[in-house]
N, C-alpha and C positions, 0 to 999 in steps of 0.2 A: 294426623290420624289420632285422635283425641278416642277414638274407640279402641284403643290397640294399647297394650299394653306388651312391650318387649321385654321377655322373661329372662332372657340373659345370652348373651352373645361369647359363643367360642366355651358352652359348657366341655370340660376335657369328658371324652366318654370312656375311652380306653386308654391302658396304659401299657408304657414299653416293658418290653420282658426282657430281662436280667439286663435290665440297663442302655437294652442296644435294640431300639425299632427295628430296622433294615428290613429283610424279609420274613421274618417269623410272622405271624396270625395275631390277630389281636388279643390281648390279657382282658379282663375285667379289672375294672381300676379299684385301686383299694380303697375301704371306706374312707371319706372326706370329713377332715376336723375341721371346726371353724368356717367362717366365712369364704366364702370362693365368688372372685373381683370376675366376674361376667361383665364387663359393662365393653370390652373390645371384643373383637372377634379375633377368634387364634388363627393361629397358619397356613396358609394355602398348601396342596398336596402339592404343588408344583414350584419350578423358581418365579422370583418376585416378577423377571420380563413378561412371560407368560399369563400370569395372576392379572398383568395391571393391563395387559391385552383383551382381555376379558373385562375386564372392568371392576375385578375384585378389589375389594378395599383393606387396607395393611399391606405393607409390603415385604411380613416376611413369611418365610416357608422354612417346610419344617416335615422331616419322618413323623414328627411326632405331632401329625396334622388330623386327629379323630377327633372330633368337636362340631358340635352342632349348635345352631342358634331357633329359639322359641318365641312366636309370635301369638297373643290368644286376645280375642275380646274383652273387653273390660267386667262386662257382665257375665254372673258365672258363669263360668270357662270349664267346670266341673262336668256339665251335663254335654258337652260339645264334642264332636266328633275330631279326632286327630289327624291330622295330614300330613306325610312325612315326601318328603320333594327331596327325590333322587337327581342332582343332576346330570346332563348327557356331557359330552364332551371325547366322543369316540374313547374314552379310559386315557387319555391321554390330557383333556385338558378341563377345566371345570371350578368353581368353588361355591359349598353353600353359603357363604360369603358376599359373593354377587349380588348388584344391584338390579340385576335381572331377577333373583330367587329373593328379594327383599318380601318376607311374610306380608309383612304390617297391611298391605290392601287386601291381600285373600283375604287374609283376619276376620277382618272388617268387614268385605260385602258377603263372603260365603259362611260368615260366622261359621268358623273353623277353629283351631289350634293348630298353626301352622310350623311345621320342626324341617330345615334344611341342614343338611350334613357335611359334612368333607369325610373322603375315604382314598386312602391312595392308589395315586396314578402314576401311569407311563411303566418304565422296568419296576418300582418301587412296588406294583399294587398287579399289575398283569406278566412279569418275566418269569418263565418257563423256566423251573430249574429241578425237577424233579430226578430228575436225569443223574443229578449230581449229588445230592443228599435229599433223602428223603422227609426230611423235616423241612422241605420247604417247596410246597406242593403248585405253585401258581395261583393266582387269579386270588392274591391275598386281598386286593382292592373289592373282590365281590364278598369276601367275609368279614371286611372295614363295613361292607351294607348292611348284611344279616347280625352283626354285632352293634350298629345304630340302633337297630329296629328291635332286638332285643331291651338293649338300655330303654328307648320310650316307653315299653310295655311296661319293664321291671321296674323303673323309676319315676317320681314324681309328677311326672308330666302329666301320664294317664290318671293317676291319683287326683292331682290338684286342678288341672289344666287341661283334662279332656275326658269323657267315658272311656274307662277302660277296656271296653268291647267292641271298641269301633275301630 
């Protein structure tokens, strides 16, 4: 795929608060010094069995698994519309990782900017705990998505890598 240019693999988008992911909402990562090694993809939401079931690549996992990977044409990528690929996996199993959700040919024939995610799953991202403290509401895996979709908007991607309107 000589038209594709992979923008970087396993960007972190959010960060753990006070140290400890588990079920808290996701933070906004603090500004980034220096270079940042994209060139692997980060963590699967899930354990490595399940990951490599699926056909994800890396085999490790991690709470600390909000990282997406950028796919855009070669040719300005500026004026192109963004595509962000949620994947299914009943909440329970998934990663944007997969060699199923590999951008690089959307890229390419839909000339796109294509961004897939990871957001946590299973008890980590949908277990019901309101009940017992209120700072920890549920369905923390659907605000892993609206905190992706934030970061593309607010960051670079749209900037460099896609109309920020689309």
């Amino acid at each position: 795929m000589s038209k594709v240019q992979e923008f970087g693999k396993g960007y972190l988008m959010q960060s753990p608060q006070s140290g400890n992911y588990g079920f808290a909402p996701p933070a906004p990562l603090n500004h980034w010094e220096g270079e940042l090694d994209a060139t692997e993809y980060g963590p699967s939401p899930q354990n490595p069995e399940v990951a490599a079931s699926i056909g994800a690549t890396g085999a490790s996992m991690s709470e600390n698994c909000l990282n997406l990977n950028v796919w855009a044409p070669t040719k300005d990528a500026a004026k192109l519309p963004v595509m962000v690929w949620i994947h299914g996996g009943a909440f329970r199993a998934g990663a944007g990782n997969s060699p199923l959700y590999n951008g690089a040919t959307l890229s390419a024939q839909g000339n796109v900017v294509v961004v897939t995610i990871n957001y946590r799953l299973g008890p980590l991202g949908f277990l019901y705990l309101a009940g017992l403290d209120e700072r920890f509401t549920g369905n923390i895996g659907l605000l892993d998505q609206i905190a992706a979709l934030k970061w593309v908007k607010e960051n670079s991607i749209t900037e460099r890598a896609g109309c920020r309107n689309s």
